[in-house]
Biotite code that builds the C-alpha atoms (Angstrom):
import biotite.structure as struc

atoms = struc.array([
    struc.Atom([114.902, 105.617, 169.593], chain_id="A", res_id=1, res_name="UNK", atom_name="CA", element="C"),
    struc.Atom([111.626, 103.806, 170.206], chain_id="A", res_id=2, res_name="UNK", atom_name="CA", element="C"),
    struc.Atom([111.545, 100.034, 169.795], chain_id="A", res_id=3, res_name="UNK", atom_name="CA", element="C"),
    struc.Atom([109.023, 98.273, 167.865], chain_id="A", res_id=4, res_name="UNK", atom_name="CA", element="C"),
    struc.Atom([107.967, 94.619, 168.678], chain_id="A", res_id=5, res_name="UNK", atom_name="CA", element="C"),
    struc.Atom([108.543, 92.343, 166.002], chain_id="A", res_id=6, res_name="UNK", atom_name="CA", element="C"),
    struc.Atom([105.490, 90.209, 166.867], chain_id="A", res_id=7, res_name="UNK", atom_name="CA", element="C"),
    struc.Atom([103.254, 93.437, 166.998], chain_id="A", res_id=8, res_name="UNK", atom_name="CA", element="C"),
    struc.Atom([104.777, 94.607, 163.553], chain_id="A", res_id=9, res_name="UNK", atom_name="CA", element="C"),
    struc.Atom([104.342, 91.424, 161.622], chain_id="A", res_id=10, res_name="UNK", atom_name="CA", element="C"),
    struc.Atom([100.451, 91.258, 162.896], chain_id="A", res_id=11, res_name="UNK", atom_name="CA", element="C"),
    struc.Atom([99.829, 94.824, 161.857], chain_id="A", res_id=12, res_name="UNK", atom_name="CA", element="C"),
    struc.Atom([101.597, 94.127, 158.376], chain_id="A", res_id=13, res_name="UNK", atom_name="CA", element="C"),
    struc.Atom([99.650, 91.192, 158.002], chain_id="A", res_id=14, res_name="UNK", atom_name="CA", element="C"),
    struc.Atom([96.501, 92.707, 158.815], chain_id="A", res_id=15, res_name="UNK", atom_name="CA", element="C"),
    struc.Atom([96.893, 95.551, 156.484], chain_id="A", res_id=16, res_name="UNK", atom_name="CA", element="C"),
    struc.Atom([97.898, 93.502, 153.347], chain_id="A", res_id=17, res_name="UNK", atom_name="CA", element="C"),
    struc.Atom([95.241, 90.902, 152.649], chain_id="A", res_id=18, res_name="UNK", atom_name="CA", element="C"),
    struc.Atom([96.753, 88.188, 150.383], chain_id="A", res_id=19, res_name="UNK", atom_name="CA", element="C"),
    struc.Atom([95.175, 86.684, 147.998], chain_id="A", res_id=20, res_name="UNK", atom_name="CA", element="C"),
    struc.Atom([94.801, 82.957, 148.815], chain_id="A", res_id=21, res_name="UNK", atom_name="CA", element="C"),
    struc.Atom([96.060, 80.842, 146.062], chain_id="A", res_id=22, res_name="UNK", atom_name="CA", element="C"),
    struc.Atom([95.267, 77.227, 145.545], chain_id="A", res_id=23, res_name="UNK", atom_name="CA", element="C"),
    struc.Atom([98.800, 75.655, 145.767], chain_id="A", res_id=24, res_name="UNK", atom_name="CA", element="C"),
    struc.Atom([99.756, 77.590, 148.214], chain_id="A", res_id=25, res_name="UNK", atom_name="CA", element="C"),
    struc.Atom([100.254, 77.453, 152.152], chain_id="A", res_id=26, res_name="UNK", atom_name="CA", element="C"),
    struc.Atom([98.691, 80.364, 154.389], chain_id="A", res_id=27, res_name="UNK", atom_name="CA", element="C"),
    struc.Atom([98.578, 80.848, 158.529], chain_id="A", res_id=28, res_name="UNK", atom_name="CA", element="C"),
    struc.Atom([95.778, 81.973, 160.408], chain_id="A", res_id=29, res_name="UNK", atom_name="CA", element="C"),
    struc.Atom([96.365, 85.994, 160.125], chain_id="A", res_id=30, res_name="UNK", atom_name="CA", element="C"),
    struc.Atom([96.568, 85.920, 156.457], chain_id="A", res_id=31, res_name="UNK", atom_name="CA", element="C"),
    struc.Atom([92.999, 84.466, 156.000], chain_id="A", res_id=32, res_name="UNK", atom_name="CA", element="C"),
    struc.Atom([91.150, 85.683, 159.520], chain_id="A", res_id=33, res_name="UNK", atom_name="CA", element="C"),
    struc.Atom([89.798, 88.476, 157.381], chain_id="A", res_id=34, res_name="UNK", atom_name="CA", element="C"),
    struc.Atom([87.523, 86.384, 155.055], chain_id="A", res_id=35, res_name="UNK", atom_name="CA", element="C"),
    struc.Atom([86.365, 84.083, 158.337], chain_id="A", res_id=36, res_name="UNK", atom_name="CA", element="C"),
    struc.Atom([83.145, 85.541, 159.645], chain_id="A", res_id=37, res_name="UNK", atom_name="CA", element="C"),
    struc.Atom([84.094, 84.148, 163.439], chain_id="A", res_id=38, res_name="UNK", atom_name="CA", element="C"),
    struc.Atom([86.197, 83.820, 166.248], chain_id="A", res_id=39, res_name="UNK", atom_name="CA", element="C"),
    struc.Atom([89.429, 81.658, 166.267], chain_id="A", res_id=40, res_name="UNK", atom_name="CA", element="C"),
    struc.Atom([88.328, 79.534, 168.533], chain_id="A", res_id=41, res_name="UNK", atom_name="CA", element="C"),
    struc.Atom([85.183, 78.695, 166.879], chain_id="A", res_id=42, res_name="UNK", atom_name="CA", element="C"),
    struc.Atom([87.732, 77.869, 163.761], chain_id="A", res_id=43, res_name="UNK", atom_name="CA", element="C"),
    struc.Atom([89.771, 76.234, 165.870], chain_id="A", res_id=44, res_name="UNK", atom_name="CA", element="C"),
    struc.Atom([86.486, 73.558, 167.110], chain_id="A", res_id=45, res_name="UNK", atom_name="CA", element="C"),
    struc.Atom([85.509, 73.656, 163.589], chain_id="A", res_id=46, res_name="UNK", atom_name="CA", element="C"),
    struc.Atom([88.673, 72.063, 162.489], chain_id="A", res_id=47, res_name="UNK", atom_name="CA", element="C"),
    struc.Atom([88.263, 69.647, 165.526], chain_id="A", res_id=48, res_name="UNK", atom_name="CA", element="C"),
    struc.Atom([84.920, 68.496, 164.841], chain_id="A", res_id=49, res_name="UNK", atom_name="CA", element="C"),
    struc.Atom([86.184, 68.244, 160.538], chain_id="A", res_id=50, res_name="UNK", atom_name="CA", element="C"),
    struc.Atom([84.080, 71.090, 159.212], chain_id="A", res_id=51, res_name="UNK", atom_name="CA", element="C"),
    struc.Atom([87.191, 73.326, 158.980], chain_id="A", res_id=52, res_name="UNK", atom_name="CA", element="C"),
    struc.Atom([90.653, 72.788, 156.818], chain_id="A", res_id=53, res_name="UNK", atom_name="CA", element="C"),
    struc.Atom([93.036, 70.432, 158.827], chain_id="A", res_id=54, res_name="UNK", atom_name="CA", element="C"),
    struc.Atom([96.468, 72.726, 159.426], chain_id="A", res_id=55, res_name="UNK", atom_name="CA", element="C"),
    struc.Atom([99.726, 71.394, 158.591], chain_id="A", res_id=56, res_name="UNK", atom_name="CA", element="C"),
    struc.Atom([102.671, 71.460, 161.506], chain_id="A", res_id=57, res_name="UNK", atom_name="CA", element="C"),
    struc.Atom([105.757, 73.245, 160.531], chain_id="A", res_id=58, res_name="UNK", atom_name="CA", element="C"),
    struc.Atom([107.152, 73.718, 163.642], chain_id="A", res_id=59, res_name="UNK", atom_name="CA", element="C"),
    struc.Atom([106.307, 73.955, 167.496], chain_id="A", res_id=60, res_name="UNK", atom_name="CA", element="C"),
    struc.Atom([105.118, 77.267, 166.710], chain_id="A", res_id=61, res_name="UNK", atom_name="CA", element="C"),
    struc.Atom([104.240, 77.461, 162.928], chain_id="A", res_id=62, res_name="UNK", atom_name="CA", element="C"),
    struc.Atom([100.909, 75.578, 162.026], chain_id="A", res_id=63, res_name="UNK", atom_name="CA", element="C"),
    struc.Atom([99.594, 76.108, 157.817], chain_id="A", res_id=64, res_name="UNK", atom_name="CA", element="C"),
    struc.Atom([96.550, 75.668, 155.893], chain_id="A", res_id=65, res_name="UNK", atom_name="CA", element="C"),
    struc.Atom([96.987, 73.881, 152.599], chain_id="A", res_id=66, res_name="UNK", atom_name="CA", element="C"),
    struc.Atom([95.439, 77.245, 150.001], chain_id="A", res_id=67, res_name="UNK", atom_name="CA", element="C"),
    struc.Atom([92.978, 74.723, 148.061], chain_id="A", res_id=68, res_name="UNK", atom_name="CA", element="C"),
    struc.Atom([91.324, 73.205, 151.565], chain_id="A", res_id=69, res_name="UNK", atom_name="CA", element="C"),
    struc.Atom([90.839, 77.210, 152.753], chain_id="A", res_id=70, res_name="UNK", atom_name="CA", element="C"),
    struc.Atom([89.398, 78.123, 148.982], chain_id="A", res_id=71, res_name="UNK", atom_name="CA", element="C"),
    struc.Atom([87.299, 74.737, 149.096], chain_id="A", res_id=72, res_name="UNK", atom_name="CA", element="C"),
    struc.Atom([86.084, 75.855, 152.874], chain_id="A", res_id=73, res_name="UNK", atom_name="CA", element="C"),
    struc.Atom([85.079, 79.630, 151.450], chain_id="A", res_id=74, res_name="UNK", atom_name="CA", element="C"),
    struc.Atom([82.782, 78.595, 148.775], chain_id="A", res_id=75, res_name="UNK", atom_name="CA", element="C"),
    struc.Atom([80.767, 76.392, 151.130], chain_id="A", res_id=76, res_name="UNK", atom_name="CA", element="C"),
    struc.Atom([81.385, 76.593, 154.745], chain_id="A", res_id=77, res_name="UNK", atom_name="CA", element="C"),
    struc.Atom([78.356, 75.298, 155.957], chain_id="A", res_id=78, res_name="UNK", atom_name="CA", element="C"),
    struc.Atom([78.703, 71.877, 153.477], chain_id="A", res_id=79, res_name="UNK", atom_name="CA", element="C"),
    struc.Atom([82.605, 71.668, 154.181], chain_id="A", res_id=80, res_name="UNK", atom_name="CA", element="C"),
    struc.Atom([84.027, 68.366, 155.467], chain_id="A", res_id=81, res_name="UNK", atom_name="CA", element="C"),
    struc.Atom([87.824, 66.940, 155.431], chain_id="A", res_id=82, res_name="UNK", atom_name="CA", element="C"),
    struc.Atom([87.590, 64.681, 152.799], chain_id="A", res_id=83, res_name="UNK", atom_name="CA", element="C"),
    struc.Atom([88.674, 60.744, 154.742], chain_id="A", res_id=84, res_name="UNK", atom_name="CA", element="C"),
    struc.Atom([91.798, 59.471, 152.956], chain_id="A", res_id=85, res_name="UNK", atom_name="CA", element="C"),
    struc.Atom([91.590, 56.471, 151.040], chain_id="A", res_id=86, res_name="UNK", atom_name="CA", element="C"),
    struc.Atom([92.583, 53.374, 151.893], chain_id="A", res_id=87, res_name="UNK", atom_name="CA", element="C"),
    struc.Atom([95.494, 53.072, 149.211], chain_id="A", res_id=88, res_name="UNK", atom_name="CA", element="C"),
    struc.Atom([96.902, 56.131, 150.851], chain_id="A", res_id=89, res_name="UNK", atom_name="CA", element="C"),
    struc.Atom([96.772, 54.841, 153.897], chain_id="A", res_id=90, res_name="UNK", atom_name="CA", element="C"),
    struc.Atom([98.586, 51.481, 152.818], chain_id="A", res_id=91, res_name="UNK", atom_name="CA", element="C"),
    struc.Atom([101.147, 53.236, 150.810], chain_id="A", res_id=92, res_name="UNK", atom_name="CA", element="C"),
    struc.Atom([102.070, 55.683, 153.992], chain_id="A", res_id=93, res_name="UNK", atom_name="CA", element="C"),
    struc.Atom([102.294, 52.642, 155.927], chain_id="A", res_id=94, res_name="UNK", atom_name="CA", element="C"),
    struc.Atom([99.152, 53.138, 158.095], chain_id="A", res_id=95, res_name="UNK", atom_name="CA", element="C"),
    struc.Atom([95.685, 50.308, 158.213], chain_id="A", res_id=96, res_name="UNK", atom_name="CA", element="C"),
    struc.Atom([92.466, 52.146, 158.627], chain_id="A", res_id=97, res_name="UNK", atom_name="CA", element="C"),
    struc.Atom([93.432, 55.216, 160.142], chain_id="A", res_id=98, res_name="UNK", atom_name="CA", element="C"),
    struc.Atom([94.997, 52.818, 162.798], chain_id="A", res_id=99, res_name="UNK", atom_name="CA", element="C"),
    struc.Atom([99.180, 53.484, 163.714], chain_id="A", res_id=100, res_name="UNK", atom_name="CA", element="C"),
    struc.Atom([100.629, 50.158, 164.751], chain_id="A", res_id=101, res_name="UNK", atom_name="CA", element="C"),
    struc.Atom([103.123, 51.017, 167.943], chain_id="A", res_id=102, res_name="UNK", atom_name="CA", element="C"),
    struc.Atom([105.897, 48.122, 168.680], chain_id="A", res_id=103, res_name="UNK", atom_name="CA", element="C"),
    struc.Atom([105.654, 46.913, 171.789], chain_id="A", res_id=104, res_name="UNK", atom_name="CA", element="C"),
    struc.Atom([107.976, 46.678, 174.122], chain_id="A", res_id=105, res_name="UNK", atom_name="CA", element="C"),
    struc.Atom([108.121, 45.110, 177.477], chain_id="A", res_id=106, res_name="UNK", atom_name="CA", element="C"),
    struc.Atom([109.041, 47.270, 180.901], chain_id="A", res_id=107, res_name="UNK", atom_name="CA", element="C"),
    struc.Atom([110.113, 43.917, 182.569], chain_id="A", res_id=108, res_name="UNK", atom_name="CA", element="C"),
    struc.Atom([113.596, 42.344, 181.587], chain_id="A", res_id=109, res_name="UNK", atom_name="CA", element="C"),
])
């Protein structure tokens, strides 16, 4: 019986069934590589540099893009930015101007 990698199986199935990105939904790399006319790694210093959707964490190894960022990103890639977060968002999640307040805490007792 021949084996079949799981990791090689689920890139081939994903590369042979283009989804169709939908705005409230959440998509990985594979599913919209296909419409990106570039390398990863050029995505991957686009999102750095903010010209590129910023991915969501699920996981150590799981990383999204929000569907309405990606759609937004497709109809104007070269005029894309991430849009800054407002300063009432940042109060209400607790944060000051894109600053995070540590506690500090002494070494020395």
């Amino acid at each position: 019986m021949k084996r079949v990698d799981t990791k090689q199986a689920a890139k081939a199935r994903r590369r042979s069934e283009p989804r169709r990105i939908e705005p409230e939904g959440q998509y990985r790399w594979g599913d919209f590589e296909h419409l990106v006319p570039f390398s990863r790694e050029t995505w991957r210093l686009r999102v750095k540099e903010g010209r590129a959707p910023q991915p969501k964490r699920l996981g150590l190894r799981a990383t999204v893009y929000p569907g309405k960022e990606v759609l937004r990103w497709l109809a104007a890639p070269d005029q894309y930015r991430v849009q800054a977060a407002t300063d009432e968002g940042n109060q209400a999640a607790g944060r000051t101007k894109g600053i995070t307040l540590v506690p500090f805490t002494s070494l020395s007792r």
